[in-house]
C-alpha positions in Angstrom: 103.1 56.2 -48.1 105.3 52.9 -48.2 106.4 51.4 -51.2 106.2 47.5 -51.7 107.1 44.9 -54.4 103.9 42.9 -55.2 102.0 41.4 -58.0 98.6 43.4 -59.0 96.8 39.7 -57.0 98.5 40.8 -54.1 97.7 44.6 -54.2 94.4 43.8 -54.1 94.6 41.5 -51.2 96.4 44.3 -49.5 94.1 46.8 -50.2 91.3 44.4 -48.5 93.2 43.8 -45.6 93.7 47.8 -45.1 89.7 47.8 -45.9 88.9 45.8 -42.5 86.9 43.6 -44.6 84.0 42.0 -42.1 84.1 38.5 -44.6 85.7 37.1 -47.7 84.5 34.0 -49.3 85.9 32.4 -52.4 87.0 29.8 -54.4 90.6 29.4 -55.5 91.3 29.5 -59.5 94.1 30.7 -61.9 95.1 33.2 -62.0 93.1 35.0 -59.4 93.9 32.5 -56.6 96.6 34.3 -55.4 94.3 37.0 -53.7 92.2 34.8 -51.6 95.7 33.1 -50.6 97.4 35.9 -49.8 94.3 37.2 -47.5 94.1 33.5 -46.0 97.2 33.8 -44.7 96.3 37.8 -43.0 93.7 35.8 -41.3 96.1 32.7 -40.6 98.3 35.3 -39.0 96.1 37.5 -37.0 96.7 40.3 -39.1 92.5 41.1 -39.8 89.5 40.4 -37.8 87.4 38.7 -41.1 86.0 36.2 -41.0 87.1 34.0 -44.2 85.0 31.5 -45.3 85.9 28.6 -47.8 83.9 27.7 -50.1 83.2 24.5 -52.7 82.7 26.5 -55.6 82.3 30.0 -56.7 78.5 29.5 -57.2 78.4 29.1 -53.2 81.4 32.2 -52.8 78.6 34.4 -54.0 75.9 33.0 -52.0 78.0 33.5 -49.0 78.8 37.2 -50.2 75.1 37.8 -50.9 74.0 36.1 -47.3 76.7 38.3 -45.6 76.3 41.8 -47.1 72.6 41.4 -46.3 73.5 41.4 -42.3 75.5 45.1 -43.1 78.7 43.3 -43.3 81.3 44.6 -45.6 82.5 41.9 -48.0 84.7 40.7 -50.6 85.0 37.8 -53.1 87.6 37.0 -55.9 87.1 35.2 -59.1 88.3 34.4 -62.7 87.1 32.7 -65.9 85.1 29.2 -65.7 84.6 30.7 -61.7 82.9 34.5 -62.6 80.7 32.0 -65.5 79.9 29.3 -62.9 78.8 32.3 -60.5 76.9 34.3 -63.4 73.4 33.3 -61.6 74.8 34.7 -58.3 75.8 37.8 -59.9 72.4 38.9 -60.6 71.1 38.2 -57.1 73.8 40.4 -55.8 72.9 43.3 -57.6 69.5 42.7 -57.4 69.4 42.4 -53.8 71.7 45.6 -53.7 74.4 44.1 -51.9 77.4 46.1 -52.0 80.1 43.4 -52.7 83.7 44.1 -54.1 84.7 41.6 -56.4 88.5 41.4 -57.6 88.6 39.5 -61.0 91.5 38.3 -62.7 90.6 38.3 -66.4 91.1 35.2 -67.9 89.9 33.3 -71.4 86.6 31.4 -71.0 86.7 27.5 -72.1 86.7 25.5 -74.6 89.2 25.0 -75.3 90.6 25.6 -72.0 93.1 28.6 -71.7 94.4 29.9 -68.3 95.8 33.1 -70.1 94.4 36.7 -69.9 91.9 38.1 -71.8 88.6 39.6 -71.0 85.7 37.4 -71.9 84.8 36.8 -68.7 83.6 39.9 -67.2 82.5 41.2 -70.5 80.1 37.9 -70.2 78.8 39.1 -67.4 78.8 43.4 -68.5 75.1 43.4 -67.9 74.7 41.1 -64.8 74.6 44.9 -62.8 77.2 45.2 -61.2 79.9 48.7 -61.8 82.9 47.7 -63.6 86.0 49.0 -63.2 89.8 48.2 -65.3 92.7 48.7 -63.7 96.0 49.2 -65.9 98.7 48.0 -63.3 99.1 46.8 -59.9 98.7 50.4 -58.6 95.8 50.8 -60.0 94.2 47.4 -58.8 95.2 48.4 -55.2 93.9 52.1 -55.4 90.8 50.8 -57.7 90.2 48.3 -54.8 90.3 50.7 -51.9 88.0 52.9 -54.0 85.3 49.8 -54.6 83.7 50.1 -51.2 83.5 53.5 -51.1 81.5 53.1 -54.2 79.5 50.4 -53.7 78.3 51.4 -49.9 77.3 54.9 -51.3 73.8 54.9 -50.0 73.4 56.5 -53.6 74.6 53.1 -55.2 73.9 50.1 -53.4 75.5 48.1 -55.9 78.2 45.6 -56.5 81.4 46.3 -57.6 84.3 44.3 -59.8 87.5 45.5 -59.9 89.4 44.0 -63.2 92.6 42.9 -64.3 94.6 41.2 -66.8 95.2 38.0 -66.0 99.2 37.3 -65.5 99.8 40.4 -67.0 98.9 42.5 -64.0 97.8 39.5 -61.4 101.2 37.9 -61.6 104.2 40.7 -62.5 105.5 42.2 -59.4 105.6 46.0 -59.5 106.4 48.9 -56.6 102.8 49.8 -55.2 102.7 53.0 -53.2 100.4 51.9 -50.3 98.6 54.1 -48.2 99.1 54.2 -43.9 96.3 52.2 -42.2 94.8 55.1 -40.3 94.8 56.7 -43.6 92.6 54.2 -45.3 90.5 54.0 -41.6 90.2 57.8 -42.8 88.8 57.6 -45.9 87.1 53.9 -45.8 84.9 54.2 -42.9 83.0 51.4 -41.2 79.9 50.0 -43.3 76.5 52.2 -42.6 74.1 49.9 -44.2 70.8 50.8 -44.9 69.0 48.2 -44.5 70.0 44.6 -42.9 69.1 41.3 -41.5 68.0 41.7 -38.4 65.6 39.3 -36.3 64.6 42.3 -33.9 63.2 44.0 -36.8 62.3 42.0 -39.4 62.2 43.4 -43.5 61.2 40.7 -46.4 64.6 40.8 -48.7 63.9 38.7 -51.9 60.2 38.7 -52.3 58.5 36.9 -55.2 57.8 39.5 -57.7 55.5 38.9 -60.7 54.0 41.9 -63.1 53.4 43.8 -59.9 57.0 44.9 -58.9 59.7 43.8 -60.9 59.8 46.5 -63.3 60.1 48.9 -60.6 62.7 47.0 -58.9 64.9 47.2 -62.2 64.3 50.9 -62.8 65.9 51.6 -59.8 68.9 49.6 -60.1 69.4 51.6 -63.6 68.9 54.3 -61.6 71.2 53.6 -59.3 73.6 52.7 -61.7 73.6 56.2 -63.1 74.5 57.4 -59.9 77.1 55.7 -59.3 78.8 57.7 -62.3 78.9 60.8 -60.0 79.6 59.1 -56.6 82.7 57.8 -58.6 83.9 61.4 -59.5 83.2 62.5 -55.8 85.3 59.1 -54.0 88.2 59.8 -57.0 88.5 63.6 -55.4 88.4 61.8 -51.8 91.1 59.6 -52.7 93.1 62.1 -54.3 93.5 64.2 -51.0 94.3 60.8 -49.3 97.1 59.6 -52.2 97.5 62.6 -54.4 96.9 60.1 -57.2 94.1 61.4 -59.5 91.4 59.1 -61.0 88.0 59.0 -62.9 86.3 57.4 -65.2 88.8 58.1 -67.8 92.3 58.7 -68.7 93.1 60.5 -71.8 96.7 61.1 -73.5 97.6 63.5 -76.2 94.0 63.9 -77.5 94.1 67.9 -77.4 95.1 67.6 -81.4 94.7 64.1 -82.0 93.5 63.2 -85.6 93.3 59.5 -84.5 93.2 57.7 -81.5 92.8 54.3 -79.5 90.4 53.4 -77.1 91.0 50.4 -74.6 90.6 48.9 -71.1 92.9 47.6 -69.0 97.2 46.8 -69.3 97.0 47.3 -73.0 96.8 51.0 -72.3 100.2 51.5 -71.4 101.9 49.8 -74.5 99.8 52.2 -76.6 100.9 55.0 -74.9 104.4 54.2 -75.3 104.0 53.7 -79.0 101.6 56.9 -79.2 104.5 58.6 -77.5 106.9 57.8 -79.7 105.0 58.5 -83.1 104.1 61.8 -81.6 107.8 62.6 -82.1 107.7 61.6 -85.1 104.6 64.1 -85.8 102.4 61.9 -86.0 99.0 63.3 -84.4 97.9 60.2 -82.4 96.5 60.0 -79.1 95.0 57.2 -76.7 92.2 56.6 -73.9 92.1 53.9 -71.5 88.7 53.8 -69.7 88.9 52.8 -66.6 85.0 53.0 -65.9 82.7 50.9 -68.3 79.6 50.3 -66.5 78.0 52.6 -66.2 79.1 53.2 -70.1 81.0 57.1 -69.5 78.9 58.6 -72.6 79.1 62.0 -72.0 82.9 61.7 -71.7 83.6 59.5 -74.2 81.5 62.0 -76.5 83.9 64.8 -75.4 86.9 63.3 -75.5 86.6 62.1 -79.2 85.1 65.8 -80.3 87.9 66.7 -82.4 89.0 63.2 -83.7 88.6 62.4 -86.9 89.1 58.5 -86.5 88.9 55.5 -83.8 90.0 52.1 -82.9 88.4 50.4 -80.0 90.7 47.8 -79.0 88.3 44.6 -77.4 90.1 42.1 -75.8 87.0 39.7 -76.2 84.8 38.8 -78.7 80.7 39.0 -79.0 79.6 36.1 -81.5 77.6 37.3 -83.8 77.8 40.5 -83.1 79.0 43.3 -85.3 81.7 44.4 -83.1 83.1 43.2 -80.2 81.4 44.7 -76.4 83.7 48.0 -75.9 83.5 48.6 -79.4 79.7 48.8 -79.5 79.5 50.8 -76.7 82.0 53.6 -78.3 80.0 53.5 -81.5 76.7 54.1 -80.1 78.0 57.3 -77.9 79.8 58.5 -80.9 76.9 58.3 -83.5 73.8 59.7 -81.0 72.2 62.5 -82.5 74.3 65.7 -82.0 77.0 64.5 -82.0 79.3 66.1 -84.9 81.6 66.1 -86.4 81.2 61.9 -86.1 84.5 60.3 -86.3 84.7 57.0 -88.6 85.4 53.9 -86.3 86.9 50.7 -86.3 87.1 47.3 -84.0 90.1 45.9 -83.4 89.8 42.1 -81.5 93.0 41.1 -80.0 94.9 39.3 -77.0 92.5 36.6 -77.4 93.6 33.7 -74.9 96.2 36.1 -73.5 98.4 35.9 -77.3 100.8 39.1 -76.6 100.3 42.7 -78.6 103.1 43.9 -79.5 104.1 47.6 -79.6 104.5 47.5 -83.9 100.8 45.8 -83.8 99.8 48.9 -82.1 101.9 50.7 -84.7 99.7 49.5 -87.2 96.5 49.9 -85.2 97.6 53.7 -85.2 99.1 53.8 -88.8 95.8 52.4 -89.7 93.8 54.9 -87.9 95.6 57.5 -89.4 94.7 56.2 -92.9 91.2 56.3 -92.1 91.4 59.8 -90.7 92.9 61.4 -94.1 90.7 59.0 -96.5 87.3 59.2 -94.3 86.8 55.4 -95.4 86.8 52.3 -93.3 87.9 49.4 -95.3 87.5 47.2 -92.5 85.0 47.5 -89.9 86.1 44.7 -87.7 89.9 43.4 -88.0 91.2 40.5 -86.1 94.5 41.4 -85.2 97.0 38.9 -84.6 95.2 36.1 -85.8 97.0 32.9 -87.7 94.8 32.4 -90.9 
């Protein structure tokens, strides 16, 4: 493996390149634009055989993705905020047409008023729209994530689209060292595209029919069934890459939860902060302990179920809100695993909405997130359900 200074944009972009991507269409917007730039200029250069395709808007980025992946090409698109909303329609085609796509989104604020800054309201907008979600934490993560994607979404078990996700400016724009894999070992691992089924005018298949009450409900059943499986074809493409890298992933990452009494849950950068604090007030004995998902659709139930077994207290960390919701996205999700039937003992939990238009956490806010848990766990009352953390009253 090399080493090489880049931003988490242009890990991704690498990642594609090393992917032989067959065609990339997209729309430039901050602060994903850098990935589509940084691949233009692969192409510019010689340096891949895709075909890039510029676009007016991201509504026509997807259309393109959609048109290509239904010939068996293997594609990829990039998007961010006001772009991922203006493509929302798109999304739904994509999945529904089972067209393996890889999407890299930088997670940015959704307008008004207008915010260029990272949080995650845009793809949690779209968390039903059917495509696998992934966060990454760092720039390592969104190249290995990336690399991963295809592999995923071409499984002939999946068929679905993929987005890779991560904080905007935080990850997109701060240069880190990336281990990158060699080319031929990528070529290795991400094999050329075996479609299933594809345009062709030889031998023609209807792809989009008009379905009324006859159909439709079939066709949805099996993209939640496909959806399932692409839970296990994650575990299977994590052990792949693991023999490739010798970096382990899945659809979880859990620290210091053997004895935890409390714990956070989040996705994305914000994992490593809490770590670091959780670190630090574990030397302090201080029973805390944290887990970043790095899968959340499909929603990991079983694991999330496990991983909390012993905890006696939770706070899900969302870095969007759901108006008029109880609790923000993650933190519903985590709340209906946890309080299934069978599940016991069931640990008392808590939402914490943050990082709203990319305003920093700091490490004593996550302090106080843990402090607070901690409360909770030795009182076994919640005195405050949902806590907007952070905010200027």
């Amino acid at each position: 493996m090399t080493t090489v200074c880049m931003t988490g944009d242009e890990a991704v972009a690498y990642a594609v390149k090393q992917g032989k991507v067959d065609v990339v269409a997209a729309y430039p917007i901050t602060p994903q634009t850098i990935m589509v730039e940084r691949f233009s200029k692969y192409v510019a250069d010689g340096e891949v055989k895709t075909e890039y395709v510029c676009v007016e808007s991201e509504h026509s980025a997807m259309s393109a993705c959609v048109g290509s992946s239904l010939t068996g090409a293997r594609v990829f698109t990039a998007t961010s905020s006001q772009g991922l909303a203006l493509m929302h329609e798109m999304l739904y085609i994509a999945s529904g047409l089972r067209c393996p796509i890889v999407m890299g989104v930088a997670n940015r604020a959704l307008s008004a008023p207008i915010n260029i800054h990272g949080d995650q309201s845009d793809m949690m907008g779209s968390r039903d729209s059917g495509w696998v979600q992934i966060y990454a934490e760092n720039a390592q993560e969104a190249y290995d994530w990336t690399l991963q994607a295809f592999k995923i979404a071409e499984d002939e078990k999946v068929q679905l689209p993929v987005s890779v996700n991560l904080d905007g400016f935080i990850i997109s724009h701060c240069v880190e060292g990336v281990n990158t894999l060699e080319d031929t070992s990528v070529e290795n691992m991400l094999q050329t595209r075996k479609p299933m089924f594809s345009i062709d005018f030889d031998k023609p298949v209807t792809i989009g029919a008009l379905c009324f009450t006859d159909y439709y409900y079939e066709f949805k059943r099996q993209q939640v069934e496909a959806m399932r499986n692409a839970h296990s074809v994650l575990d299977r493409v994590c052990k792949e890459f693991k023999d490739a890298s010798g970096r382990s992933y899945g659809v979880l990452d859990a620290f210091g939860m053997d004895d935890a009494d409390a714990a956070i849950i989040c996705l994305g950068s914000t994992a490593g902060t809490a770590r670091e604090v959780a670190r630090q007030m574990r030397m302090q004995g201080k029973k805390v302990g944290v887990v970043k998902l790095w899968l959340y659709r499909p929603f990991p139930v079983e694991e999330i179920t496990a991983v909390f077994k012993n905890v006696k207290a939770v706070a899900v960390l969302d870095k969007a809100v759901s108006f008029g919701a109880q609790y923000g996205a993650l933190g519903s999700d985590v709340i209906s695993a946890l309080y299934k039937d069978g599940v016991e003992p069931k640990p008392k939990v808590f939402n914490i909405i943050f990082g709203l238009g990319g305003r920093d956490i700091q490490p004593s806010d996550l302090e106080g997130v843990f402090n607070q848990a901690l409360e909770v766990a030795e009182s076994g009352v919640v005195k405050e359900e949902t806590v907007f953390l952070g905010v200027r009253e």
